[in-house]
NURO-645958 format. One line per 8 residues: number of its first residue (from 1); for each residue x, y, z of N, C-alpha, C, O. Coordinates in Angstrom, 1 decimal, always signed. Layout:
N
NUM) X Y Z X Y Z X Y Z X Y Z ~ ...
//
This chain:
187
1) +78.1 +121.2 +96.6 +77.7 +120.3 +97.7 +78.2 +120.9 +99.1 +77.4 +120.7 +100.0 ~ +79.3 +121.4 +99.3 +80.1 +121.9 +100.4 +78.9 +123.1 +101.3 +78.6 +123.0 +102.5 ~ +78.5 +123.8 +100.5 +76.9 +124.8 +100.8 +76.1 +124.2 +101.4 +75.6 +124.8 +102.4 ~ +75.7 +122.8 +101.1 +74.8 +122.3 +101.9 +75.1 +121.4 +102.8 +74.1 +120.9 +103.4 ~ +76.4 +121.0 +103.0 +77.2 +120.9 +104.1 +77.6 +121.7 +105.1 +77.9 +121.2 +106.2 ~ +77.7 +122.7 +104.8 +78.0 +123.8 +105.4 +76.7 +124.6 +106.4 +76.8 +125.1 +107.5 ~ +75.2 +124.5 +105.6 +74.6 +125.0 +105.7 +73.7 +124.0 +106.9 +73.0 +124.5 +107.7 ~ +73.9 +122.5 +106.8 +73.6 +121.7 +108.1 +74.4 +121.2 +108.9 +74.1 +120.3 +109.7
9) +76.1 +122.0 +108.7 +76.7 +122.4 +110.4 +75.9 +124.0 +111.2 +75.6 +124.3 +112.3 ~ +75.8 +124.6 +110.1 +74.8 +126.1 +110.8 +73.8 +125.8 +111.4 +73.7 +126.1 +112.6 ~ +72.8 +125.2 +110.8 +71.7 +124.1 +111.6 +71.7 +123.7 +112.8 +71.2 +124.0 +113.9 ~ +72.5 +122.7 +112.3 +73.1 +121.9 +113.8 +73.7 +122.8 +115.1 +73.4 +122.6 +116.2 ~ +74.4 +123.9 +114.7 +74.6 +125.0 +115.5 +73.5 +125.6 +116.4 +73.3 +125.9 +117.6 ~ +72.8 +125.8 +115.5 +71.6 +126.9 +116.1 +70.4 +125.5 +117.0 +69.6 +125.7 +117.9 ~ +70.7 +124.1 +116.2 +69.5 +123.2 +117.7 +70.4 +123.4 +118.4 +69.9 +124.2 +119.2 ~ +71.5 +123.2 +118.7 +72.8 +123.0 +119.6 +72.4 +123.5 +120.8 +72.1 +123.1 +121.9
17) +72.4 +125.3 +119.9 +72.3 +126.7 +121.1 +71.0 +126.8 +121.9 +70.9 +127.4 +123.0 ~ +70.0 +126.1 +121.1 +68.4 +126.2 +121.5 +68.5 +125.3 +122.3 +68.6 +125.7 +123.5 ~ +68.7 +123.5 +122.1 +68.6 +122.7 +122.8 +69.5 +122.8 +124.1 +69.2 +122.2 +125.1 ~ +70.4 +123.4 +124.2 +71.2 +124.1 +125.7 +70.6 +124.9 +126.1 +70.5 +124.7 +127.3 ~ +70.1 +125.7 +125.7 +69.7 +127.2 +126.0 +67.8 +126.4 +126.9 +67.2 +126.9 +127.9 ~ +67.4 +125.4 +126.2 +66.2 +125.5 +126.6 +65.5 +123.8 +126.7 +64.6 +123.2 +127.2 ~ +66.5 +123.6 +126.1 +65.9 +121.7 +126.1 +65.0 +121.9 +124.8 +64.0 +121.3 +125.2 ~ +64.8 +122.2 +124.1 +64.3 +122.2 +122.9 +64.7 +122.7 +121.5 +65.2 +123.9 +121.4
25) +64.6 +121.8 +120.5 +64.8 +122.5 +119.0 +63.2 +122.7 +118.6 +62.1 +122.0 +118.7 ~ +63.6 +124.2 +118.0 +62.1 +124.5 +117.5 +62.0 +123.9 +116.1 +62.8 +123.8 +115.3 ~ +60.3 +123.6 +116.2 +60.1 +122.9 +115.1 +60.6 +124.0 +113.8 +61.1 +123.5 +112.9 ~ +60.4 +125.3 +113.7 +60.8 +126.6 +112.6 +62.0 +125.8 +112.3 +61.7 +125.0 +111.4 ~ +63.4 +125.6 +112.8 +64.6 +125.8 +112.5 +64.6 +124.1 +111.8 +65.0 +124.0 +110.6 ~ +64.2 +122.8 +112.6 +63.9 +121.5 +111.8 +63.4 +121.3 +110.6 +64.0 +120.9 +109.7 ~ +61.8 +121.9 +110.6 +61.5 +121.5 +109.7 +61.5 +122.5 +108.5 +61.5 +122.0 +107.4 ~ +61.6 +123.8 +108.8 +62.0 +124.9 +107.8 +63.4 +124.2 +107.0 +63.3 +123.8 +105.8
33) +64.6 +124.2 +107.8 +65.9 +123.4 +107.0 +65.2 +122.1 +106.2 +65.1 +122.0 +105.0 ~ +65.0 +121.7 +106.8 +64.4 +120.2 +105.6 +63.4 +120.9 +104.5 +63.7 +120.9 +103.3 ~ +62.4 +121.5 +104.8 +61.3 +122.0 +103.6 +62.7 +122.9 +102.6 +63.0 +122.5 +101.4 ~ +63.2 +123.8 +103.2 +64.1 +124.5 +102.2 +65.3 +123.5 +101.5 +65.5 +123.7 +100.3 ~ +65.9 +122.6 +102.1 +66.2 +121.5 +101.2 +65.9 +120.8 +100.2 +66.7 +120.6 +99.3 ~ +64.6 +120.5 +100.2 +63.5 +119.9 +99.3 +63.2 +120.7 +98.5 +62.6 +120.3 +97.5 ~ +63.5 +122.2 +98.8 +63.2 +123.2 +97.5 +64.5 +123.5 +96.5 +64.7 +123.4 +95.2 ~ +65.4 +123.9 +97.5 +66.6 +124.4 +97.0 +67.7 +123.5 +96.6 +68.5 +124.0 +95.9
41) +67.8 +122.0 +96.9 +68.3 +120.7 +96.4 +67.9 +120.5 +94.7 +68.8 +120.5 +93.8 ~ +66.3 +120.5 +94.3 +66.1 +120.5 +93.4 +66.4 +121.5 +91.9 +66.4 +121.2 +90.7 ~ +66.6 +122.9 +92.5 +66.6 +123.7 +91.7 +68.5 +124.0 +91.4 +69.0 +124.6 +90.4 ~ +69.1 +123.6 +92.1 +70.4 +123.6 +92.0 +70.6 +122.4 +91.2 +71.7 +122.4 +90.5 ~ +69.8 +121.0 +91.1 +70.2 +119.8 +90.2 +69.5 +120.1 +88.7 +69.6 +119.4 +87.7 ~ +68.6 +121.5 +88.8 +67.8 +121.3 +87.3 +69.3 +122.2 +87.1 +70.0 +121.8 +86.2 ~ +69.7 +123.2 +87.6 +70.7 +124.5 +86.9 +72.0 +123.5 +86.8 +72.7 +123.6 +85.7 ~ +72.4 +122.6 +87.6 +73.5 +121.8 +86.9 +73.2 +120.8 +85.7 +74.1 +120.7 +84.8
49) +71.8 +120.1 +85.4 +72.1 +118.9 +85.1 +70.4 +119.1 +84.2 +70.2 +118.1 +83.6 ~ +69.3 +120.0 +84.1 +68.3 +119.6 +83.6 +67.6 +119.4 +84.9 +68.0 +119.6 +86.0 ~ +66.1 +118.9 +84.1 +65.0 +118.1 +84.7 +65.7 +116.7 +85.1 +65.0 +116.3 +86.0 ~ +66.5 +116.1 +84.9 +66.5 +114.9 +85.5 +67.4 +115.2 +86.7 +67.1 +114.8 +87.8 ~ +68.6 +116.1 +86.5 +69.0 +116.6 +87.8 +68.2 +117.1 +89.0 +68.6 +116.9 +90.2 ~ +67.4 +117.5 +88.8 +66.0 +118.0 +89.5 +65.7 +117.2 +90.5 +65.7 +117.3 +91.8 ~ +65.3 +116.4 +89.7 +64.5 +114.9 +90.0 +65.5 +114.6 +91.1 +65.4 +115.0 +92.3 ~ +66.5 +113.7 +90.5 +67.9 +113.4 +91.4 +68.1 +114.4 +92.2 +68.9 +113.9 +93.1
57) +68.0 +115.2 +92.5 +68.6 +116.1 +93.7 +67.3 +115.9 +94.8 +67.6 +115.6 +95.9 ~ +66.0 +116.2 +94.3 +65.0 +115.8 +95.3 +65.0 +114.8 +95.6 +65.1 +114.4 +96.7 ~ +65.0 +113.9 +94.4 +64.9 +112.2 +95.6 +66.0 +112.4 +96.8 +65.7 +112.3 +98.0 ~ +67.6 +112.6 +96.3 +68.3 +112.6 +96.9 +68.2 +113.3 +98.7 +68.9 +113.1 +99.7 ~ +67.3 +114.1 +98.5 +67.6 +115.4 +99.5 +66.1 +113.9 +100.4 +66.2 +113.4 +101.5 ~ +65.6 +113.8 +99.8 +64.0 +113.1 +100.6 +64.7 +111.8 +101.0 +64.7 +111.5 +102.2 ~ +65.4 +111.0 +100.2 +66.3 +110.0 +101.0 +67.2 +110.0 +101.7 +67.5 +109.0 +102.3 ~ +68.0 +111.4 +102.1 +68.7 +111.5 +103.0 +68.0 +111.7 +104.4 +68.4 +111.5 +105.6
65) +66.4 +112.3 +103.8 +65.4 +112.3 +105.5 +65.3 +111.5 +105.8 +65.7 +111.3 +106.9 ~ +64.7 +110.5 +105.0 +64.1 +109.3 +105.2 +65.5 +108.4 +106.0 +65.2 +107.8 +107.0 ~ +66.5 +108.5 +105.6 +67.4 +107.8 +106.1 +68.0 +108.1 +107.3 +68.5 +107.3 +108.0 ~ +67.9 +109.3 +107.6 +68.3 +110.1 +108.7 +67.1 +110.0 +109.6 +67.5 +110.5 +110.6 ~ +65.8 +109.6 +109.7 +64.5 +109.7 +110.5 +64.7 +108.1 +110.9 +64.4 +107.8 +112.1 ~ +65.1 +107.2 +110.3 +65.7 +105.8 +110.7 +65.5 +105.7 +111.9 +64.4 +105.7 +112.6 ~ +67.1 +105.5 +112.3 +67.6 +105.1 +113.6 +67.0 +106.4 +114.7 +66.4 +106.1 +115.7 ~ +67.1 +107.3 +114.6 +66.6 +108.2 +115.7 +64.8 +108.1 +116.1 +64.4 +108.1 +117.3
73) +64.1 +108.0 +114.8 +62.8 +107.4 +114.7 +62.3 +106.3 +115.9 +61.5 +106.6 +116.7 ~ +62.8 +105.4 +115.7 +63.2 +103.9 +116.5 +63.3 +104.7 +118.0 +62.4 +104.8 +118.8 ~ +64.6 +105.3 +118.4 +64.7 +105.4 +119.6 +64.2 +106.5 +120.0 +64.5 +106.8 +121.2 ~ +63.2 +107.5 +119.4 +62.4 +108.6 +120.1 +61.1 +107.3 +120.9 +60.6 +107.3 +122.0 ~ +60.7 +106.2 +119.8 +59.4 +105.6 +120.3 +59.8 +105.0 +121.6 +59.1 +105.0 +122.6 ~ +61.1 +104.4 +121.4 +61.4 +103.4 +122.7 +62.0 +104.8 +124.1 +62.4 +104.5 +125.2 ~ +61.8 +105.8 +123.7 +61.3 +106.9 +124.5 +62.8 +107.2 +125.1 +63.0 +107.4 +126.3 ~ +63.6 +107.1 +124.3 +65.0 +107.8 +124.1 +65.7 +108.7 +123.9 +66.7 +108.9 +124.5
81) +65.2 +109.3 +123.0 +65.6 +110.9 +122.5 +64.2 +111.4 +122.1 +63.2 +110.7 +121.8 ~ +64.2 +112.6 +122.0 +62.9 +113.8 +121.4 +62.8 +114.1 +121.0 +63.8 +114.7 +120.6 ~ +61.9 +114.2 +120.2 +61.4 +114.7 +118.6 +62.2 +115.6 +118.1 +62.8 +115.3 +117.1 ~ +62.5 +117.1 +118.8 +63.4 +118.0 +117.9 +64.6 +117.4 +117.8 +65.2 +117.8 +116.8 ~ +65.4 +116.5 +118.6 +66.6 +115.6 +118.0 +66.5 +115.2 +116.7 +67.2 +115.5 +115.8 ~ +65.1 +114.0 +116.7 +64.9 +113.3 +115.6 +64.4 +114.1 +114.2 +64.3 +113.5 +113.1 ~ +64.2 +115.6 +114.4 +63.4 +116.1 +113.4 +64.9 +116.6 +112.3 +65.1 +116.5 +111.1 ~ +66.0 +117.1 +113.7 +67.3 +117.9 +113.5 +67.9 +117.1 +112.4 +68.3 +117.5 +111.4
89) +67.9 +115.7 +112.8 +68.9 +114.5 +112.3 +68.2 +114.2 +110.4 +68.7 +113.6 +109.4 ~ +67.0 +114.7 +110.5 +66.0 +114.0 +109.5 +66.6 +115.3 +108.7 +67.3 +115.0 +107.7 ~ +66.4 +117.2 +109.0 +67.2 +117.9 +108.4 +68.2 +118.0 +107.6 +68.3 +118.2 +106.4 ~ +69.5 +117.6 +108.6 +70.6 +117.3 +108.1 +70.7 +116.5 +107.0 +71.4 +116.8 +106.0 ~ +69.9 +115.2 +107.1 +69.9 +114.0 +105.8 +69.4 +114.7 +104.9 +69.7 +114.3 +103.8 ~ +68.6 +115.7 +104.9 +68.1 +116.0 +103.8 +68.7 +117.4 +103.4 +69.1 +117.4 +102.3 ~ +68.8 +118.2 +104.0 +70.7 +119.3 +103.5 +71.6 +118.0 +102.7 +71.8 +118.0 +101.5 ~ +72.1 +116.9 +103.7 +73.6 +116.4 +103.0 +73.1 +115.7 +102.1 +73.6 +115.9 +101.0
97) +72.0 +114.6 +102.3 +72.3 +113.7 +101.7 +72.4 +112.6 +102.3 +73.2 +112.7 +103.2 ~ +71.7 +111.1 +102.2 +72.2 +109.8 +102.9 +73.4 +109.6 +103.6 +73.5 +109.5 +104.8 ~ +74.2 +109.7 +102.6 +75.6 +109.5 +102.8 +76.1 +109.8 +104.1 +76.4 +109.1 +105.1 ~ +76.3 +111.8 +103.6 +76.9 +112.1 +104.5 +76.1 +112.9 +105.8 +76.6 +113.3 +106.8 ~ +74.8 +112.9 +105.5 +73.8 +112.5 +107.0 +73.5 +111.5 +107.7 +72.9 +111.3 +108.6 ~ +74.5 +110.8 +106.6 +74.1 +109.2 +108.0 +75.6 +108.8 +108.9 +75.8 +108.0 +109.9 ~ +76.4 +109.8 +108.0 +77.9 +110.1 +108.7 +77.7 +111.3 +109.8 +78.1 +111.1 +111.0 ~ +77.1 +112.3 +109.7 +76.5 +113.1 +110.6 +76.2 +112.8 +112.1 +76.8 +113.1 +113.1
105) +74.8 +111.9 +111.8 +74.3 +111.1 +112.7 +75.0 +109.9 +113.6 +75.0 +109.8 +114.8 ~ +75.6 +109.2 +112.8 +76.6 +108.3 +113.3 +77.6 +108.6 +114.2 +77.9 +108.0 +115.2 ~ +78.7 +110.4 +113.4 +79.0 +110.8 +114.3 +78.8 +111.4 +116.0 +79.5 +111.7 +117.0 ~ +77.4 +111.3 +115.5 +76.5 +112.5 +116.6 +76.6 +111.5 +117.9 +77.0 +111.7 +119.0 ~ +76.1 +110.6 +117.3 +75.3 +109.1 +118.6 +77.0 +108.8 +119.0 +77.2 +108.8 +120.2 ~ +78.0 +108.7 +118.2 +79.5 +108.6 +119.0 +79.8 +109.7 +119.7 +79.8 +109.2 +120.8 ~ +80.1 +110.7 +119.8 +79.9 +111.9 +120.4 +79.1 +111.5 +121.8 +79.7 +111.1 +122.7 ~ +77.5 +111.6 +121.8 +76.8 +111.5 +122.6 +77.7 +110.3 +123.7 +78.3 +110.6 +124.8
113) +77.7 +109.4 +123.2 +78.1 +108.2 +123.9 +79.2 +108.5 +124.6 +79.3 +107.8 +125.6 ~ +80.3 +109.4 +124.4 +81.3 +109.9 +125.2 +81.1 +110.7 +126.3 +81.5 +110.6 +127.5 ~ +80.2 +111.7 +125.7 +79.8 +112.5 +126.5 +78.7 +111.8 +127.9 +79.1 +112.0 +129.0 ~ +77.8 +111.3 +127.5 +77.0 +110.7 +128.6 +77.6 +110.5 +129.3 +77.7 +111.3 +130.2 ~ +78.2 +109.4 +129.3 +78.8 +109.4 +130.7 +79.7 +110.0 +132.1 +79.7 +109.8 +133.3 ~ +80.3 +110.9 +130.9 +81.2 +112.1 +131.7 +80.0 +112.8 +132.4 +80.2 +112.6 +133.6 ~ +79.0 +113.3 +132.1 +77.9 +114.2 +132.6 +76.5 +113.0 +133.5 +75.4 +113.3 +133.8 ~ +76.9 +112.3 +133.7 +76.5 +110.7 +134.5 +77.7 +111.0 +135.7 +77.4 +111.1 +136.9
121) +78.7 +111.2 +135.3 +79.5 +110.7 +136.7 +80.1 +112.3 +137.1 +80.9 +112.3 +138.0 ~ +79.9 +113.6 +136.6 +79.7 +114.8 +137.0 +78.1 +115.2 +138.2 +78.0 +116.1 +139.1 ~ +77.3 +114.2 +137.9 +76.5 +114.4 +138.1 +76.4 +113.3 +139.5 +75.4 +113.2 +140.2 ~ +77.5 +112.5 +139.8 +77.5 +111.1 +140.5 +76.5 +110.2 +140.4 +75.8 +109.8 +141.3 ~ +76.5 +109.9 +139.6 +75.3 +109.3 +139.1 +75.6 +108.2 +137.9 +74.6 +107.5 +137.4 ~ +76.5 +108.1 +137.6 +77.3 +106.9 +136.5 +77.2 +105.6 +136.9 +76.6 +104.7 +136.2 ~ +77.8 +105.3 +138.1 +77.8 +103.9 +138.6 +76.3 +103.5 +138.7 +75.7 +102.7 +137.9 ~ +75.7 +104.0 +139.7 +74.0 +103.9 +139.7 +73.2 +103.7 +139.0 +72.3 +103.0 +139.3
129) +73.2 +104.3 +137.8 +72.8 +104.0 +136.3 +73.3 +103.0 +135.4 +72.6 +102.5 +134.5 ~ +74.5 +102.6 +135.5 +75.1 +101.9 +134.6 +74.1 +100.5 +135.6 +73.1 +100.1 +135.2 ~ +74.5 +100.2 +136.4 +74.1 +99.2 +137.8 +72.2 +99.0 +137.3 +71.8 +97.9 +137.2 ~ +71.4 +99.8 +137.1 +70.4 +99.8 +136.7 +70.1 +99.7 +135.4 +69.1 +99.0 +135.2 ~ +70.7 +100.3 +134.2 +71.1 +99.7 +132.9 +71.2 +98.4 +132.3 +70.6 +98.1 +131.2 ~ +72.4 +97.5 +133.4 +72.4 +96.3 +133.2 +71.4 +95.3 +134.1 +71.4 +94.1 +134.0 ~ +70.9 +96.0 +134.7 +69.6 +95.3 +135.3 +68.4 +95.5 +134.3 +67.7 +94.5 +134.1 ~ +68.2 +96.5 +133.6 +67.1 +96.4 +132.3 +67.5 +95.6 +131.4 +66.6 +94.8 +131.1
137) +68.6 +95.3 +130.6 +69.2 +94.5 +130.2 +68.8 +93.0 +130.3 +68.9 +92.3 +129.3 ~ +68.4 +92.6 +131.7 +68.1 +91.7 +131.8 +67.1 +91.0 +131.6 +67.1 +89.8 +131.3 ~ +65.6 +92.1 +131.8 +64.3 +92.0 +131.5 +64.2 +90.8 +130.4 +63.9 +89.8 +130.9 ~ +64.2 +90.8 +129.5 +63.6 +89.6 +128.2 +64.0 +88.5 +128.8 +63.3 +87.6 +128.6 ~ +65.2 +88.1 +129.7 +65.3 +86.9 +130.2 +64.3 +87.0 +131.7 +64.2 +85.8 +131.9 ~ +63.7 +87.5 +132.5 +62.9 +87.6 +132.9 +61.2 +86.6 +132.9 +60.6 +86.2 +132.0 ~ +60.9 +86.6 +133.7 +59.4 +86.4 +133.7 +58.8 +87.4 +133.6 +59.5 +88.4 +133.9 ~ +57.4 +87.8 +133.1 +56.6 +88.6 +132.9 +56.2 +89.5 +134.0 +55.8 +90.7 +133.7
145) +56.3 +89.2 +135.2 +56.0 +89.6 +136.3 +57.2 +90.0 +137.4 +57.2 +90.5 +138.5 ~ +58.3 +89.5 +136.7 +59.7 +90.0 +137.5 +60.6 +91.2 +136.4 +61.7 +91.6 +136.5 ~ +60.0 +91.3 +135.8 +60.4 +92.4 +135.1 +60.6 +93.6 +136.4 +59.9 +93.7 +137.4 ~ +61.8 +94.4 +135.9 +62.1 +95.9 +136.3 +61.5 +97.2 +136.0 +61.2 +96.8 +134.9 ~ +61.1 +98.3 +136.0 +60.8 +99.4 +135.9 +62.3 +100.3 +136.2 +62.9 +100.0 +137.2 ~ +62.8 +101.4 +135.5 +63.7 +101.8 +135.9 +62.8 +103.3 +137.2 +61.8 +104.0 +137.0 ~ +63.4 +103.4 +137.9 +63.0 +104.7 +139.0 +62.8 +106.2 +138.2 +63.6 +106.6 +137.4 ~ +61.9 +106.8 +138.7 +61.8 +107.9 +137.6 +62.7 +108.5 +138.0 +63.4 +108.7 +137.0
153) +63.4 +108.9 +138.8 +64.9 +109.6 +139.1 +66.1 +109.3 +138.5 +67.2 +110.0 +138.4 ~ +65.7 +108.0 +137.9 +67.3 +107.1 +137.4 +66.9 +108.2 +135.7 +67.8 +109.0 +135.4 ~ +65.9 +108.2 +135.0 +65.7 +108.3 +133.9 +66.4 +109.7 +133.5 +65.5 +110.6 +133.4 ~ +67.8 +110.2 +133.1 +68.3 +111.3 +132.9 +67.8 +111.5 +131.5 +67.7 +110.7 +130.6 ~ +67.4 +112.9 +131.6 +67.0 +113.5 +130.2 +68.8 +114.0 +130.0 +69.5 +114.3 +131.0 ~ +69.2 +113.9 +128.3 +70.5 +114.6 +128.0 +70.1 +115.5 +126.8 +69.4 +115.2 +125.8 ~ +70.6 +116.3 +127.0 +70.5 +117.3 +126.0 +71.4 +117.2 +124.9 +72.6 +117.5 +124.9 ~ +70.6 +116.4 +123.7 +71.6 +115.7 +122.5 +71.9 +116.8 +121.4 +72.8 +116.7 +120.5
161) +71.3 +117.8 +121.4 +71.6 +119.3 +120.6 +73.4 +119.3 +120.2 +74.1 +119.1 +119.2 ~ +73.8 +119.5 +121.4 +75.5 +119.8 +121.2 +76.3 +118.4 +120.4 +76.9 +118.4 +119.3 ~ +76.1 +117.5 +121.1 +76.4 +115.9 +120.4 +76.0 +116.2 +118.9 +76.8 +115.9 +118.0 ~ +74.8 +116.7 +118.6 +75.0 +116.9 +117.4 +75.4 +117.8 +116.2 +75.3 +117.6 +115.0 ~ +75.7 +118.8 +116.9 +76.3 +120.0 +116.3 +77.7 +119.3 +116.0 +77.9 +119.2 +114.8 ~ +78.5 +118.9 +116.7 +79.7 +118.1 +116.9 +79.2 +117.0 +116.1 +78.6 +117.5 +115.2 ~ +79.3 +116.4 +116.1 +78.8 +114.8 +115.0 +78.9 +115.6 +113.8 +79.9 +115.2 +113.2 ~ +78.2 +116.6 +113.1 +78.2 +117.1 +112.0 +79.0 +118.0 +111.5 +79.3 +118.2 +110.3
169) +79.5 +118.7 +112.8 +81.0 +119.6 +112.1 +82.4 +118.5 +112.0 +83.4 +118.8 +111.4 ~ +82.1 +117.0 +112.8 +83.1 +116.3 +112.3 +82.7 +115.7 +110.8 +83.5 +115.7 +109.8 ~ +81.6 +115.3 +110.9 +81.3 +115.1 +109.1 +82.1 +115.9 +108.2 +82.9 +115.5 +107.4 ~ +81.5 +117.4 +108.5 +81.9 +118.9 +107.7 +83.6 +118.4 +107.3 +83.6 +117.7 +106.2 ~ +84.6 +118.6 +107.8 +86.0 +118.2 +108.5 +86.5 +117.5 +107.7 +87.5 +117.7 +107.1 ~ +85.5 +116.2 +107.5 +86.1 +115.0 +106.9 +85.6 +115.2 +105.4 +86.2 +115.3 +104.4 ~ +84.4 +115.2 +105.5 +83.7 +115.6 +103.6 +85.2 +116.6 +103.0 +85.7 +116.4 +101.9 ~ +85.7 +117.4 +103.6 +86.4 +118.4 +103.2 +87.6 +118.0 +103.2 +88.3 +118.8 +102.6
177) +88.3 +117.0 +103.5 +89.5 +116.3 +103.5 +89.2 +115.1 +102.4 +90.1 +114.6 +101.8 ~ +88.0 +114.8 +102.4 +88.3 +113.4 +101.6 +88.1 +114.4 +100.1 +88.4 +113.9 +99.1 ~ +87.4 +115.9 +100.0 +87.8 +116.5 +98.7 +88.7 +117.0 +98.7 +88.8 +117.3 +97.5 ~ +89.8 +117.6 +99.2 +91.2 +117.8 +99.0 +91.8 +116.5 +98.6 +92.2 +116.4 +97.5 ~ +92.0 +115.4 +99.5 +92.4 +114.3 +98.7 +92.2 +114.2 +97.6 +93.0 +114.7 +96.7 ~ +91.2 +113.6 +97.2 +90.7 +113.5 +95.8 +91.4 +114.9 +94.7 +92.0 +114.9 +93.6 ~ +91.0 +116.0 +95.6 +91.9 +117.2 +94.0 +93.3 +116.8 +94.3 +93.9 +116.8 +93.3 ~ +93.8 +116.6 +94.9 +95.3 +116.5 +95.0 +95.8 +115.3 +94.4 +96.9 +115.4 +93.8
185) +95.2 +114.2 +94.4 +95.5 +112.8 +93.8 +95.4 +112.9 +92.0 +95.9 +112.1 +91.2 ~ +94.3 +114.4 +91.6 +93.8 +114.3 +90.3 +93.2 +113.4 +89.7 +93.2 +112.3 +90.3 ~ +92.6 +113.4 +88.3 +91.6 +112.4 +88.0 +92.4 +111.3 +87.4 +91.9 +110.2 +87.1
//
């Protein structure tokens, strides 16, 4: 399992470098890592365990997409993050696994959340945004007609690539400490 942990911190690396380098993850590197998942997940659960290992390793690898396309899914529509974010995140789940792609992810969106703002108020631009933030916020209590629009200048694109290269090499970190534990504790 460490292989394919290992193999969607490399991932994560290379949107990282693309998504800095250009504001985009290419769909090759997304959805290639996920299809090769879906291949190579299964053939490693038939050589451990049989045809039923098989089985179980693909579901497993297709439920970690599925679970990982979730929450990022949701917030690409409400027009939050970009498809190669959400494609990267759906990868990963399907390299680790539910589990620990939803630990991935989770770390990623914490990461993010630190960072934004630092790169908000680098940018002077934190207070002003937050100030318009919690004015959107307000909208559902609104009338239909007093609703807000946020200003297209307020709307920062963030380049979530790095957040998530980071989110998943803290996964990596911890997957790898909570199995030393466990061998050191013995069965």
């Amino acid at each position: 399992m460490i292989y394919f942990l290992t193999a969607a911190v490399l991932v994560a690396a290379l949107g990282a470098w693309f998504d800095w380098r250009t504001g985009h993850i290419p769909n090759g590197l997304t959805l290639g890592a996920g299809a090769a998942a879906l291949v190579v997940h299964p053939i490693v659960g038939l050589l451990a365990a049989g045809p039923s290992g098989a089985l179980g390793s693909l579901l497993g690898a297709a439920l970690g997409a599925l679970a990982c396309l979730c929450v990022p899914g949701v917030i690409f529509f409400l027009g939050g993050m970009g498809g190669g974010d959400v494609k990267l995140f759906a990868a990963i789940g399907a390299l680790c696994g539910a589990s620990d792609g939803f630990r991935a992810e989770s770390y990623s969106l914490v990461v993010a959340l630190v960072i934004a703002p630092a790169y908000l108020a680098h940018r002077g631009t934190l207070w002003r945004t937050l100030g318009q933030s919690i004015a959107l916020l307000a909208n559902p209590f609104r009338r239909a007609g007093a609703r807000r629009s946020p200003p297209p200048e307020a709307m920062t694109w963030f380049r979530l690539g790095p957040a998530i290269f980071l989110g998943t090499a803290a996964m990596l970190i911890g997957s790898i400490s909570e199995m030393f534990g466990r061998a050191l504790r013995g069965p």
